[in-house]
C-alpha positions as CSV (number, residue, x, y, z in Angstrom):
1,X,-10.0,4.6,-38.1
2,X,-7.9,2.1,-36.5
3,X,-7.1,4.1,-34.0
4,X,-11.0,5.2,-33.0
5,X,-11.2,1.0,-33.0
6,X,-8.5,0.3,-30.9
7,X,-9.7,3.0,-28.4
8,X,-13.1,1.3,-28.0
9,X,-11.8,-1.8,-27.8
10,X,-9.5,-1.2,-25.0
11,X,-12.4,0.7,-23.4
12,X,-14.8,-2.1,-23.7
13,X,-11.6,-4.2,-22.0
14,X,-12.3,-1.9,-19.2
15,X,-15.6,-2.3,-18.0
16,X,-16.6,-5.2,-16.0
17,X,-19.4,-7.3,-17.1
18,X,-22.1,-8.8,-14.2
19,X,-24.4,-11.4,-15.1
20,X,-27.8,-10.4,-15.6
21,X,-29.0,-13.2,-12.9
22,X,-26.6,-12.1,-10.2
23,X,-27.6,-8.7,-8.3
24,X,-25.2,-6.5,-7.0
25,X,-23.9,-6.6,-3.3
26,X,-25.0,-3.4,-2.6
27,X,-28.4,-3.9,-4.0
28,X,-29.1,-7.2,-1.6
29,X,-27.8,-5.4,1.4
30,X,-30.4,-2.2,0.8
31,X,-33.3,-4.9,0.3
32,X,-32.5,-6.4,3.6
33,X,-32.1,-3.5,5.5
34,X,-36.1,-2.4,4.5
35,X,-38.1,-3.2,6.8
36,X,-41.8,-3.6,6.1
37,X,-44.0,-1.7,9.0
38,X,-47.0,-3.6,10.0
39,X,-50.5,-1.5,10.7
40,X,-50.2,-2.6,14.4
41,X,-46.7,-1.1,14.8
42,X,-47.7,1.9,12.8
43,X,-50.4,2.9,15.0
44,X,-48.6,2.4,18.0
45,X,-45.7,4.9,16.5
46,X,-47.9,7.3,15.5
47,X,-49.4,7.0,19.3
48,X,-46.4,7.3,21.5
49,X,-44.9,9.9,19.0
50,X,-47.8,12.3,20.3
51,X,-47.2,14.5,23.2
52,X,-51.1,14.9,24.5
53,X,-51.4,10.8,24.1
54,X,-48.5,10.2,26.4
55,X,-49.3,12.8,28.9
56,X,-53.0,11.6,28.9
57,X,-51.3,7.7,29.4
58,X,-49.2,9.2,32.4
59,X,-52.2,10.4,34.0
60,X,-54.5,7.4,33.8
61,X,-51.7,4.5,35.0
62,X,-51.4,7.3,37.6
63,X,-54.8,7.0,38.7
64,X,-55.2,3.6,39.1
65,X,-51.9,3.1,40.5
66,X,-53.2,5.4,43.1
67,X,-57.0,3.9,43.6
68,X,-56.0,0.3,43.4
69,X,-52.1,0.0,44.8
70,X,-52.4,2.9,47.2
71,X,-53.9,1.6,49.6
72,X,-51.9,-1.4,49.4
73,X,-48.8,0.2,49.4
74,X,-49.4,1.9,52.5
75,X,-50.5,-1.0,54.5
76,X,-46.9,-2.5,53.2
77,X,-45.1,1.2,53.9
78,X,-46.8,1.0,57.7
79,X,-44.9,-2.2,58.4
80,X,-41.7,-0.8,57.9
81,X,-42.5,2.8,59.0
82,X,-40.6,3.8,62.1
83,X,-41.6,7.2,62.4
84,X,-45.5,7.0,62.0
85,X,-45.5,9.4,59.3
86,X,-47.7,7.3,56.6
87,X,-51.2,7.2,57.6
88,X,-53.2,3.8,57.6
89,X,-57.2,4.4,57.8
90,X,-59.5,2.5,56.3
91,X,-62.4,3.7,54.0
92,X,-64.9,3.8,56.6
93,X,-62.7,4.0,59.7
94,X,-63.1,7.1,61.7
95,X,-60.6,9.0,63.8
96,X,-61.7,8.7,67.6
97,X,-59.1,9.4,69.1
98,X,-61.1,11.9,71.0
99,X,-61.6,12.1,74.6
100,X,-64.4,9.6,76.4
101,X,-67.2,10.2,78.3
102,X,-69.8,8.2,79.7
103,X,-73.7,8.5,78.8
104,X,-76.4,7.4,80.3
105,X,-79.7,5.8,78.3
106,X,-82.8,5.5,80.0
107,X,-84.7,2.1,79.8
108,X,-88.1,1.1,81.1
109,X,-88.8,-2.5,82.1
110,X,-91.6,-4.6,83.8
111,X,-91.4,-6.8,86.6
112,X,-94.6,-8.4,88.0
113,X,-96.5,-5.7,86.5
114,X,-94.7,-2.8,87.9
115,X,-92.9,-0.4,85.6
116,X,-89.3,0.5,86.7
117,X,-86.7,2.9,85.3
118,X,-83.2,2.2,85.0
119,X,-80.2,3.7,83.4
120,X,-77.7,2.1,81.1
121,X,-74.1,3.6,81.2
122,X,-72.2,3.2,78.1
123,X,-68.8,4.8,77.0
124,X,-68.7,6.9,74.3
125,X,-66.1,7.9,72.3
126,X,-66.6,11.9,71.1
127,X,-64.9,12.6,67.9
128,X,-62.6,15.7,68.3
129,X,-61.1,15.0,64.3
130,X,-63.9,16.5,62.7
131,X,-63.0,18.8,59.8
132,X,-59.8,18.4,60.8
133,X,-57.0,20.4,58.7
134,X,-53.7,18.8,56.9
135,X,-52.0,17.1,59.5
136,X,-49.2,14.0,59.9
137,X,-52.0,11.7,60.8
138,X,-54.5,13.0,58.2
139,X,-52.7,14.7,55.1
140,X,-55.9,15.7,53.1
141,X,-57.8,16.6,57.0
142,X,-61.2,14.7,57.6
143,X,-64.5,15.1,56.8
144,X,-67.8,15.7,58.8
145,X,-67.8,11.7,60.0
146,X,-64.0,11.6,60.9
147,X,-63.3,9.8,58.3
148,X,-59.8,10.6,56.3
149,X,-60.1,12.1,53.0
150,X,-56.8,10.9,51.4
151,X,-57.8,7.4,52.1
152,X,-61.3,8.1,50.7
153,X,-59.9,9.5,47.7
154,X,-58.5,6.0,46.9
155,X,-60.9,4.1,47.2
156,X,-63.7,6.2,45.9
157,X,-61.6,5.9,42.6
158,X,-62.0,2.8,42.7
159,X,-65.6,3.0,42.6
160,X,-65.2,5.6,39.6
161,X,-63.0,4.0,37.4
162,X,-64.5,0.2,37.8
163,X,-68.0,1.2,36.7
164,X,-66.1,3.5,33.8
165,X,-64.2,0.2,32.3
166,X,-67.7,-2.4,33.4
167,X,-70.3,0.4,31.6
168,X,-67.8,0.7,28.1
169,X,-67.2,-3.3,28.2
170,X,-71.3,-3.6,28.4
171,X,-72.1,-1.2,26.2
172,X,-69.7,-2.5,23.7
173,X,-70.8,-5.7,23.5
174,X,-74.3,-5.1,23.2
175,X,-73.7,-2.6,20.2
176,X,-71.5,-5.1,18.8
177,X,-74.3,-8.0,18.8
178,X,-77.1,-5.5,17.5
179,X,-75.3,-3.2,15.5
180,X,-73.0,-6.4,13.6
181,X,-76.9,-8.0,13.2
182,X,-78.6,-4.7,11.8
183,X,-76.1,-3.9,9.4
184,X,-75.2,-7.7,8.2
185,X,-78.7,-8.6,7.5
186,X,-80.0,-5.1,6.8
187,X,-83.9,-4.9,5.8
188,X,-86.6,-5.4,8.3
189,X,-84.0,-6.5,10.5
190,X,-82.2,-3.3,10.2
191,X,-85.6,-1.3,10.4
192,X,-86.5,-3.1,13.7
193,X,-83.4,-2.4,15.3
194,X,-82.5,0.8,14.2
195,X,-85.8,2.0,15.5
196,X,-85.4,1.0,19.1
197,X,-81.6,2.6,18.9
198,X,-83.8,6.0,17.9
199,X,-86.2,5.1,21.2
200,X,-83.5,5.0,23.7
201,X,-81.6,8.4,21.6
202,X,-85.3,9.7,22.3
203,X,-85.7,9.1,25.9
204,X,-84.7,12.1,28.5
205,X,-82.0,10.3,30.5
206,X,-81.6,12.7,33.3
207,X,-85.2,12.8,34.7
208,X,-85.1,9.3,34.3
209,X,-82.3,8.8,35.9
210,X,-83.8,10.9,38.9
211,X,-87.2,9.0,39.0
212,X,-84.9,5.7,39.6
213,X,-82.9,7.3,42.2
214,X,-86.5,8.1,43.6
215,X,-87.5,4.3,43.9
216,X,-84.1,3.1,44.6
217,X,-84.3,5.4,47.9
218,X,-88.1,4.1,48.3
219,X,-87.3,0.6,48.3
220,X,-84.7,0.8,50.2
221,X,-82.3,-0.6,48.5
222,X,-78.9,-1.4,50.0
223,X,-75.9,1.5,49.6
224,X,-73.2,-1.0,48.6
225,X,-76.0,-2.6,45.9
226,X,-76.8,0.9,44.0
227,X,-73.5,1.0,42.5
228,X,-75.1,-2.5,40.3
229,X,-78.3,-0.6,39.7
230,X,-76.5,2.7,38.7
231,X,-74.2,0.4,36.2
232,X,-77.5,-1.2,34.8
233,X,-79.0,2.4,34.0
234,X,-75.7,3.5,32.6
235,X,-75.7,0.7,30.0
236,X,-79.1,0.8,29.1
237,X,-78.6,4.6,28.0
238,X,-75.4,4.2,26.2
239,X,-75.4,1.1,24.0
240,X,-76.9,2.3,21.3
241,X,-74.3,5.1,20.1
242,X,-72.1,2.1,19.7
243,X,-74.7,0.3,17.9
244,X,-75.3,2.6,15.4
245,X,-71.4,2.7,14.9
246,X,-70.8,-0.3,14.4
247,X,-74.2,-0.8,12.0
248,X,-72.8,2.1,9.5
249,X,-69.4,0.7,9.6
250,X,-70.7,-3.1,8.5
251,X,-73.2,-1.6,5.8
252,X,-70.2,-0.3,4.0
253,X,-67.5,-3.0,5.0
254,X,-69.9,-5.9,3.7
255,X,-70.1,-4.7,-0.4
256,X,-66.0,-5.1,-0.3
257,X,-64.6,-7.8,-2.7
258,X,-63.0,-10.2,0.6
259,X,-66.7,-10.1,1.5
260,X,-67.6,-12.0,-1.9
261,X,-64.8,-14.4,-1.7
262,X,-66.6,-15.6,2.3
263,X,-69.6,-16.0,0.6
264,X,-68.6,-18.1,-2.4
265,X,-66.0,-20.2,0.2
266,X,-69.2,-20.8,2.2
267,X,-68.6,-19.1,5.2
268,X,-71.3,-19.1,8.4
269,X,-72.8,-15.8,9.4
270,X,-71.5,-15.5,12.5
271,X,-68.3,-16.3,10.9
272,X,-68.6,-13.3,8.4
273,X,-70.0,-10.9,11.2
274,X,-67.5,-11.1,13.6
275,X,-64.6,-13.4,12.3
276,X,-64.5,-10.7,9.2
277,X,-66.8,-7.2,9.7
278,X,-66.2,-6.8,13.7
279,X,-62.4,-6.8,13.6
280,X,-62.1,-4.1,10.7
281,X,-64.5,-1.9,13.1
282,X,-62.1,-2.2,15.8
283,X,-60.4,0.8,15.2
284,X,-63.0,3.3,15.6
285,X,-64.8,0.8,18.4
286,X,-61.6,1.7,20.5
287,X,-61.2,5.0,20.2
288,X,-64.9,5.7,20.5
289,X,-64.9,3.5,23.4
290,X,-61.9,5.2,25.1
291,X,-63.6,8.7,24.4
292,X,-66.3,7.3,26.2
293,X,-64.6,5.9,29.5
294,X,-64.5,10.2,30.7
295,X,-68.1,11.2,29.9
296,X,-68.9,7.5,31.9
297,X,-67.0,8.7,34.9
298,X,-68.6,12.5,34.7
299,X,-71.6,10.4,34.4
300,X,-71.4,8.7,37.3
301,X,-70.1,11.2,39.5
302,X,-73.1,13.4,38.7
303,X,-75.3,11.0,39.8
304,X,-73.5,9.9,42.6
305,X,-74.0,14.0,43.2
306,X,-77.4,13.5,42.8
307,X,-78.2,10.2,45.2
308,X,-78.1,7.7,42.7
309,X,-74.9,5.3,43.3
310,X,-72.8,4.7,45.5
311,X,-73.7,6.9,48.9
312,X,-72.2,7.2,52.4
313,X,-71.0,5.9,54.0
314,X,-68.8,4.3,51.1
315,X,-66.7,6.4,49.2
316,X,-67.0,7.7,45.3
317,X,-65.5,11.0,43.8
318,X,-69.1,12.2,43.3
319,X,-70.7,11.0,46.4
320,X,-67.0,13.1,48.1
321,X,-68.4,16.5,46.0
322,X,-71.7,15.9,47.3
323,X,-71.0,16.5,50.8
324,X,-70.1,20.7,50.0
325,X,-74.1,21.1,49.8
326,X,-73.4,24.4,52.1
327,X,-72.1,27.7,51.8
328,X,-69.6,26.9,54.8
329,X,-68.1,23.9,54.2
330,X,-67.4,25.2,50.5
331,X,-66.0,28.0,51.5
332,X,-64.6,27.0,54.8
333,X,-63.6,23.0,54.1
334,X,-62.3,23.1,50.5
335,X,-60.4,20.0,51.4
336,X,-63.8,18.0,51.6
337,X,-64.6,18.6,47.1
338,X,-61.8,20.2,45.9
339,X,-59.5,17.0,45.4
340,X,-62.1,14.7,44.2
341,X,-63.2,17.3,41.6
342,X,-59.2,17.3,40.3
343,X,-59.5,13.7,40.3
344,X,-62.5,14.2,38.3
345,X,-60.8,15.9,35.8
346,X,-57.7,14.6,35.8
347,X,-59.5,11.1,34.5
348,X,-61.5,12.9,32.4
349,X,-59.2,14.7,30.5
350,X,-56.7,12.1,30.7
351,X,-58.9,9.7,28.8
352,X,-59.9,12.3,26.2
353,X,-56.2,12.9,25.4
354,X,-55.7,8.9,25.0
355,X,-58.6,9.0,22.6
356,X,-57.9,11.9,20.7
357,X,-54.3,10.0,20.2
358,X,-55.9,6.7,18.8
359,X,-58.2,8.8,16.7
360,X,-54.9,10.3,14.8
361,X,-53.0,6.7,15.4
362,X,-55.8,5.2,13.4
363,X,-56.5,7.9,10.8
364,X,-55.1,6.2,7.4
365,X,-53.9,9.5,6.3
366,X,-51.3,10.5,9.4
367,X,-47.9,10.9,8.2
368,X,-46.0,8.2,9.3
């Protein structure tokens, strides 16, 4: 017995005691090495960690590096270009470096009541560059004006992209303002709304959108001013997707208990609407938004196609398509629509793989 005594005593000798208040080293150093993610940084992991997301990125900095700093760039590159290999044309600049010949253009005049007729002798530069093929001066040829289609293809994306990012902004903030309203205040207020939202859902775009190329062409109105005009249209068909977004999101978001706690701290509406509902309807506001930058450019190049927008002799992708209305020049002069139609696509799908990205970023029940 003394033995068994001794034994546990020399074992309890053995152990070393910690204080109950003082955690272990290793402990402290494992807390600090935690880091807490925040939502931001998760969603901007779960973004760049997806292959489509990053290769849809790659192609849209592309694009606008090429519609917005290419023609830039090669003004700069032209300074310092000794061997004239980087071609420098403006958007509506055409090649005539044809041969001249002179013309002659009757006029009639009066001189104390007699008629005379005279000739007026002009020079007149003939274009030989016409549909011209791939060449040093013109690396995507020219079209049926002279005009080069590599430098066209810059700055008709331009045109294509602007009204993509000007059409989302607008329709954003409109379905913001009406949806946030509808939603927040809810009974006749919702009723009223919602059923001009299922108006504009009901109205035929497309043969709308053709009656007001109609009148746009019968009054005449300016080619560089359509491209306002075809933004207006654009907005006035699409806000109210958005609205109806952002109404369902705030009819749910506005029961929740932080909701309760603005009202009894006396919050103002517009605080509660868009200082608290609109930010926790961001998420799906962006990734509906950047799903709806492609079908805006589609749009706009298919009514550029049809007459509505931006027309020659200015540039835009669908205005570039437009010109293979004929057997011949599709089959003969690819170079005229085939490379706007990639660009086309390229944004289109580029944009779609962005959104598709956010969509999973976003989705609270990724893996991380």
């Amino acid at each position: 017995m003394d033995e068994l005594e001794n034994s546990t005593l020399q074992e309890e000798n053995n152990v070393t005691h910690i204080p109950e208040n003082e955690p272990l080293e290793q402990d402290v150093d494992e807390i600090s090495n935690v880091k807490q993610m925040s939502p931001t940084r998760l969603v901007l992991r779960r973004f760049f960690r997806s292959k489509l997301s990053m290769v849809g990125l790659i192609i849209i900095i592309g694009l606008f590096v090429f519609s917005f700093l290419g023609p830039i760039i090669f003004r700069l590159l032209d300074k310092i270009d000794f061997l004239n290999v980087i071609p420098v044309w403006g958007e509506i600049e055409a090649d005539e470096t044809g041969s001249s010949i002179l013309r002659e253009i009757p006029i009639e005049f009066t001189v104390n009541g007699q008629k005379y007729l005279g000739y007026e002798i002009s020079t007149y530069n003939r274009l030989n560059n016409l549909y011209a093929g791939i060449s040093k001066t013109h690396w995507l040829g020219t079209d049926e004006k002279g005009y080069d289609i590599f430098t066209r293809l810059m700055y008709g994306g331009r045109i294509s992209l602007l009204i993509g990012f000007i059409v989302v902004f607008m329709e954003m903030f409109i379905g913001i303002i009406l949806g946030g309203i509808s939603g927040y205040f809810g009974k006749w207020v919702d009723q009223i709304i919602m059923r001009i939202v299922d108006i504009f859902n009901c109205i035929p775009t497309l043969p709308i959108l053709l009656i007001a190329a109609s009148l746009l062409n019968a009054w005449e109105i300016p080619e560089d001013q359509k491209i306002y005009y075809l933004m207006f249209i654009l907005t006035l068909f699409g806000w109210s997707g958005t609205a109806r977004l952002v109404r369902g999101q705030i009819l749910f978001l506005r029961e929740q208990e932080y909701m309760v706690a603005c009202e009894v701290m006396g919050y103002p509406t517009y605080k509660k609407i868009f200082g608290q509902l609109i930010p926790n309807v961001l998420p799906q506001l962006i990734v509906s938004a950047t799903l709806g930058f492609g079908s805006v450019i589609l749009y706009e190049s298919t009514l550029s196609y049809l007459g509505l927008g931006v027309q020659i002799p200015y540039a835009a992708w669908g205005t570039m398509i437009k010109s293979a209305n004929t057997y011949e020049i599709m089959q003969y002069y690819p170079l005229l629509w085939v490379p706007a139609g990639i660009c086309i696509v390229l944004a289109v799908l580029g944009f779609n793989f962005v959104g598709d990205g956010l969509r999973d970023a976003f989705d609270p029940k990724g893996k991380r």
